[in-house]
N, C-alpha and C positions, 0 to 999 in steps of 0.2 A: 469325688476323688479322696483319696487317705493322703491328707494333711503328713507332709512330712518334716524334718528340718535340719537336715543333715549336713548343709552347708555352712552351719554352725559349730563345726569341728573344735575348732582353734578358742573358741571361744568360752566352749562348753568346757573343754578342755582347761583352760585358765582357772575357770569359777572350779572346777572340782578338785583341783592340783592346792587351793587355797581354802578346801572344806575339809575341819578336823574332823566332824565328824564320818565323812564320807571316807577319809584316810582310814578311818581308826577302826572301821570295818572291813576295808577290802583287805584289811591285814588278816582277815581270817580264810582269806581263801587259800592259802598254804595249807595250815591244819585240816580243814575241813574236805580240798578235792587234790591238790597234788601229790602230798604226803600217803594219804588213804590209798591212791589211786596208782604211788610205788609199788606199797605193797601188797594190793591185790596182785598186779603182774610181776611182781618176783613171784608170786604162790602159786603164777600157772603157767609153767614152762613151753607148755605149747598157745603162748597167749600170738608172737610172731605169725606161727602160722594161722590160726584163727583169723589172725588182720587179714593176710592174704585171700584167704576162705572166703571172707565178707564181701573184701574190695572184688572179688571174684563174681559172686552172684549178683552184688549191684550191676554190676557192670554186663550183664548177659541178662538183667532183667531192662536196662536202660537199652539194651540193642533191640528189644525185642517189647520195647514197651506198649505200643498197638497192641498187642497178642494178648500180651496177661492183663491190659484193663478190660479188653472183648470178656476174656476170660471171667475177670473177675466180675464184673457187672453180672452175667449170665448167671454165677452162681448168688448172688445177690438177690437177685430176682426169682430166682428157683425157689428160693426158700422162705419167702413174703418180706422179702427189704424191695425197695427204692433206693434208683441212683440217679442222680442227679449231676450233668454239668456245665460248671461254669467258668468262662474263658478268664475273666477277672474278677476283680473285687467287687464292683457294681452287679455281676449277675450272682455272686456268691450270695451278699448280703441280700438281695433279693428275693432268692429260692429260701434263706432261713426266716425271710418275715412272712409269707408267704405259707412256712409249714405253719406257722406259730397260730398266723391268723385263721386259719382253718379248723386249728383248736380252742380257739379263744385266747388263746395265752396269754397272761398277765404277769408271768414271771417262769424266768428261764434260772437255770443251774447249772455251770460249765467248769468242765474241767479245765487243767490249764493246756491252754493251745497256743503256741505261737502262729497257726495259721488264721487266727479269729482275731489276736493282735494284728497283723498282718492288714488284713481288709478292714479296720478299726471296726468290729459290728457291733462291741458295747457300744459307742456312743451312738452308731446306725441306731440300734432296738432302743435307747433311752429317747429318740426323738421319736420313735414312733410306738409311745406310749408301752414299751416291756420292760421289765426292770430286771435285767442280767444279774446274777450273783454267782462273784468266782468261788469255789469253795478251795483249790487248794491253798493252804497258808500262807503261802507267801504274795500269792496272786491277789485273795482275802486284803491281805495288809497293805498294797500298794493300790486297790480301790479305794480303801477308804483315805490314802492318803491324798487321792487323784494323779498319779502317776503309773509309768508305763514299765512293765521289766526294766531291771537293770541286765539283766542274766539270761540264758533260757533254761536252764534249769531249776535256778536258785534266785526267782524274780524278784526277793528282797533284800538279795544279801546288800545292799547299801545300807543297810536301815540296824541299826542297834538296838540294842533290847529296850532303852529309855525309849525308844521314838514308839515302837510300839505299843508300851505301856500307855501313855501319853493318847497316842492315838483311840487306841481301846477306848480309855475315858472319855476321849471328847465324842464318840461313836455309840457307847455301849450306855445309855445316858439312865438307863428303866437299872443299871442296876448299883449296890451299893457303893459311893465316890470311896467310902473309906475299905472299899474291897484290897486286899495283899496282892499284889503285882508286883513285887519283887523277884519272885521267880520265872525261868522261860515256862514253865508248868503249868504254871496258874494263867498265863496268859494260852497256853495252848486248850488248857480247859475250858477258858471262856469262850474261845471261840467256835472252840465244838461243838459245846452249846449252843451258840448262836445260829451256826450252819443246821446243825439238826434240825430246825425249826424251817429253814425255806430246802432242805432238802423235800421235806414233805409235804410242802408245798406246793413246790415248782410242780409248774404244766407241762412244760420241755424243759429236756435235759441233754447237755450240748457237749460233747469232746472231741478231741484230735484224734489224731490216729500213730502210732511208733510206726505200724505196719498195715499194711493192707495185701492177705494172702491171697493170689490168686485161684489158689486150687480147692480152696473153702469158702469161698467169699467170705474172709472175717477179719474183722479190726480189731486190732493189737493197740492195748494200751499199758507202761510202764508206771506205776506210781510208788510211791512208800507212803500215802496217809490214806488208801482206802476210799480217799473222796471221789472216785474216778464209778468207782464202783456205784455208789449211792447216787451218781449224779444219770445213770445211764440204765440202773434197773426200778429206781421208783418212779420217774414221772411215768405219763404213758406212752411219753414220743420221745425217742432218742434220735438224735440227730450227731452223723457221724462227718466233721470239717476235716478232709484230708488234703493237699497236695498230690499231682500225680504221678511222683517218684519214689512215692513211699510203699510202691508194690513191690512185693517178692516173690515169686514165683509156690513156691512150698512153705507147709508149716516147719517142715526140717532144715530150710532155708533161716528160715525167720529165727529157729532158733539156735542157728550157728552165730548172727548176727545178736542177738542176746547174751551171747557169752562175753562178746565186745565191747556191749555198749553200756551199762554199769559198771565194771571194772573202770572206764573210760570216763563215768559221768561222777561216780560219786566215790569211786572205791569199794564196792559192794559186790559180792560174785553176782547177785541177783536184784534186783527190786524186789522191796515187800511185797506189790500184787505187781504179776501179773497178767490181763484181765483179755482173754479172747470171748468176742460178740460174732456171733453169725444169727444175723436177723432178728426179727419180730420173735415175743413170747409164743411158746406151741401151749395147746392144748394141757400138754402132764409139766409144765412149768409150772413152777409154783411163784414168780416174780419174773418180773422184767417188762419191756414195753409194748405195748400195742402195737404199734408204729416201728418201726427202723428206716432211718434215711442217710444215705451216704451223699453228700456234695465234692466231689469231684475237682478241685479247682487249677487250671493250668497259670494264670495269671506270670506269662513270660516266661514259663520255665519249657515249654515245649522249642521255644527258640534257643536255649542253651544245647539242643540233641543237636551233633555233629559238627558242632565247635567248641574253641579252645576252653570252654568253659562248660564242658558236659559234665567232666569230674564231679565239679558242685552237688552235682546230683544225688551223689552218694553219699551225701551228709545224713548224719542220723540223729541231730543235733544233742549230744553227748554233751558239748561244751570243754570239751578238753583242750582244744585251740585258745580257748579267751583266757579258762584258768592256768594257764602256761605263757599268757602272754603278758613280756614287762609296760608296753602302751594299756593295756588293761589296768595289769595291774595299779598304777599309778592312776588312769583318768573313771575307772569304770565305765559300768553301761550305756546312760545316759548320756554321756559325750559325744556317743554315735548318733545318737539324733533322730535314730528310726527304732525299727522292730529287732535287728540283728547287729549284737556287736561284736569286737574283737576282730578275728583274722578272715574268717567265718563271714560276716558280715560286712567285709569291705571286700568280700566277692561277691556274694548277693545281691547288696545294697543297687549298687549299681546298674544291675540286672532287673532289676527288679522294680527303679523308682526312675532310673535312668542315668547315664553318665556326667549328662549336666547338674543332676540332684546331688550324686551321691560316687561320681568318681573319685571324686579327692580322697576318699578314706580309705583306698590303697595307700596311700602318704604315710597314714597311722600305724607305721610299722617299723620296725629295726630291721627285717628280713634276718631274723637269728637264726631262723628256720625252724624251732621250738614248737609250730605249730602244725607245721608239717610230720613234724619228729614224733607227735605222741595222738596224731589223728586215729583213730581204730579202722577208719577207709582206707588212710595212706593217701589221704587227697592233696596233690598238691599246689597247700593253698599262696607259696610264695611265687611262685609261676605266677598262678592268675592274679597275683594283684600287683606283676607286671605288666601283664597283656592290657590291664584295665589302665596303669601307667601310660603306655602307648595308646589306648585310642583317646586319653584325656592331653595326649601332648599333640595328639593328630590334629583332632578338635579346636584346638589353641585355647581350652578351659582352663589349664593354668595360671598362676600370675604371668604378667610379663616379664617381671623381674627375674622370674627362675624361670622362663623358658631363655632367657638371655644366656644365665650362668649355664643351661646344660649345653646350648649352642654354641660357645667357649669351649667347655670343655669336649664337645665334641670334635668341634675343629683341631683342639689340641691334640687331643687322643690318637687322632689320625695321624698325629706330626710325631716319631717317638722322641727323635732326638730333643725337639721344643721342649715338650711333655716334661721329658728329664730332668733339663734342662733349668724350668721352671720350679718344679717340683724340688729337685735340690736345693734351689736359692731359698726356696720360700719354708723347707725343713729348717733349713740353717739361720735364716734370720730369725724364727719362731725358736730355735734354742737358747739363740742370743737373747731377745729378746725375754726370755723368760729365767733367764740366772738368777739365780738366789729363790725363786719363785716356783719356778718347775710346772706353772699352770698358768691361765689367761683367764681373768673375771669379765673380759670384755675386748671383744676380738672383729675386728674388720669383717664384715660379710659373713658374722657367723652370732647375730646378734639374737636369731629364736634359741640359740644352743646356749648361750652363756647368759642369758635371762631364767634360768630355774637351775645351772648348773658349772660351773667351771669346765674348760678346755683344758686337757692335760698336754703339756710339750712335748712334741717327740724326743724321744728316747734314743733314736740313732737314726740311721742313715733310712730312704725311702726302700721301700720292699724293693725294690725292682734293685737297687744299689745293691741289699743285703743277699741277696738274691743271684748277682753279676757276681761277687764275690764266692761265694759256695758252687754257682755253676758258670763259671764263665762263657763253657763252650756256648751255653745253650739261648742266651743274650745276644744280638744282635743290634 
């Protein structure tokens, strides 16, 4: 089973809210993906309907998704690939130890996949003797630090430029200690270096997939460093980890969905490559693989078609839900405890690990609705990580304590006049209460809220008061 520990929220949550250096990096997620990611969509006036476009075709390849995998498999196979599938993470990691050992493989090259984090198959391949190496940079740097994504795009944005340097040297040991690492340059060079070497190496070479088209059988892959490339045309086995909602019907489908999902993810109209594979090398190739294998994996996402949570499906994980979101921004990735963070990932999670594991981290939200607001699907992900509220309060997974307070308040809710009633008293004492002060450092039953932050006193009367006043008629 893929070791998870999501139940660790609150806690994880504490240790990162208290690490300066973890602070003092997710401060760059502004500059680097929101800011960027303004003014790509101010620059393309039809960006609105494009979202609709997208949320469109997912959603008519998700009604019809039997059809375009038949599809795509057949073209797959026309053309000398292998497909491959598997219902979870045990048959996944299976079918890729499996191609490796047919080759002999002693060392694999993968791009960065969230679906390989996912079914953990680094540590799978290092116990059975293959030695995995992530080549994109960020993914690079949190191997050798032995940690998991904080991001899915930007897997070490936790991480500052000292921790890398640092790292390098305790890693990179053959070469000079008094080497200049002061720049992000010099460390991007060193590592290039270093990759170049098990690029041509590797026996298999492992990536995800953006897209998988049904009417070419070919996989789509998005990168800016090129390593996706290197890792899928030199070994002689390319092994292709997808998910099975990341079909799209056409190539002109797939690249409506491309005008979305960079604008979305980094601010960039395009990604540096992007890298379409349809099968094994022919004959008038002059590179590429011998081999091509697609692995296919449903692992719970085929139980999401035809309930409240199909949506999810349309994810194209861009990340523009987490980089928008202020629980992100404050706790980072690792807070969430598994493979998916942020808004994104407290719909997943749960789906996907179970709602005993991993319901609670719908909790992990303001419901600003911010992540909804800048999705390129239009998925809406504060819905679902209500729905997932309600089966974790059906459940009685909860504390008791707040299943207490919402069963108060729900009795109340039902009662108006109580409600009111209450509500006013307890507006009015908290003004009283707060004179000369204007805020609460420590507040009755609201003791998680005023441990990282002051309660502000209200300011007037309760909505429904301000409310009765401006429409009286409409008050009862």
């Amino acid at each position: 089973m893929v070791e998870v520990h999501s139940p660790e929220f609150k806690e994880n949550s504490r240790k990162a809210l208290k690490d300066k250096q973890l602070q003092r990096a997710l401060q760059h997620v502004r500059g680097n993906f929101i800011d960027k990611r303004a003014k790509s969509i101010a620059d393309l006036p039809e960006f609105e309907a494009l979202r609709d476009n997208a949320r469109d075709i997912k959603n008519h390849a998700l009604e019809h998704l039997d059809l375009y995998l038949e599809a795509y498999e057949e073209r797959v196979v026309a053309q000398g690939g292998h497909v491959h599938w598997a219902r979870d993470s045990i048959e996944a990691r299976g079918l890729v130890l499996d191609i490796c050992r047919k080759v002999n493989a002693k060392t694999v090259t993968k791009g960065k996949s969230m679906i390989t984090e996912e079914i953990a198959l680094n540590e799978f391949l290092e116990k059975n003797g293959i030695t995995p190496i992530e080549t994109d940079l960020g993914e690079y740097i949190i191997q050798l630090r032995g940690e998991h994504p904080s991001h899915i795009i930007a897997p070490a944005v936790h991480v500052t430029k000292d921790q890398v340097a640092e790292d390098f040297k305790k890693a990179h040991t053959h070469l000079p200690p008094d080497r200049s690492m002061d720049e992000p340059e010099n460390l991007l060079l060193e590592a290039r270096g270093i990759l170049r070497e098990k690029f041509i190496a590797a026996d298999v070479g492992i990536t995800g997939a953006n897209f998988l088209v049904a009417e070419t059988g070919t996989s789509v892959i998005v990168t800016n460093e090129g390593n996706g490339d290197l890792t899928q045309t030199l070994p002689k086995v390319h092994i292709v980890m997808a998910s099975i909602e990341k079909i799209v019907p056409t190539l002109e489908d797939m690249s409506q969905i491309l005008r979305v999902l960079a604008r979305s993810a980094t601010g960039q109209e395009m990604s540096v490559y992007t890298t379409l594979s349809t099968g094994p090398k022919r004959k008038t190739d002059v590179d590429g693989p011998e081999q091509y294998h697609v692995i296919l994996l449903d692992n719970g996402r085929s139980n999401m078609l035809g309930t409240e949570f199909q949506d999810m499906l349309r994810c194209i994980r861009c990340g523009a839900c987490m980089n928008h979101c202020p629980v992100y921004h404050s706790v980072g990735g690792h807070a969430y405890g598994w493979v998916y963070p942020g808004p994104m990932g407290a719909v997943l999670t749960p789906q996907l690990i179970g709602v005993d594991k991993g319901g609670h981290l719908p909790n992990a939200s303001t419901f600003c609705g911010r992540c909804e607001e800048v999705c390129p699907m239009r998925i809406p992900l504060p819905k679902m990580m209500r729905h997932w509220r309600e089966r974790e309060f059906e459940r009685h997974l909860m504390p008791s304590g707040q299943r207490r307070y919402l069963q108060l308040w729900a009795w109340m809710a039902k009662r108006p006049a109580i409600y009111r009633l209450a509500t006013n008293v307890v507006t009015t004492g908290m003004r009283i209460l707060a004179i000369g002060r204007g805020r609460f450092k420590k507040f009755l039953m609201a003791g998680s809220w005023t441990a990282e932050r002051d309660l502000p006193a209200p300011q007037g009367g309760t909505f429904v008061s301000q409310w009765k006043r401006q429409r009286p008629e409409q008050v009862r």
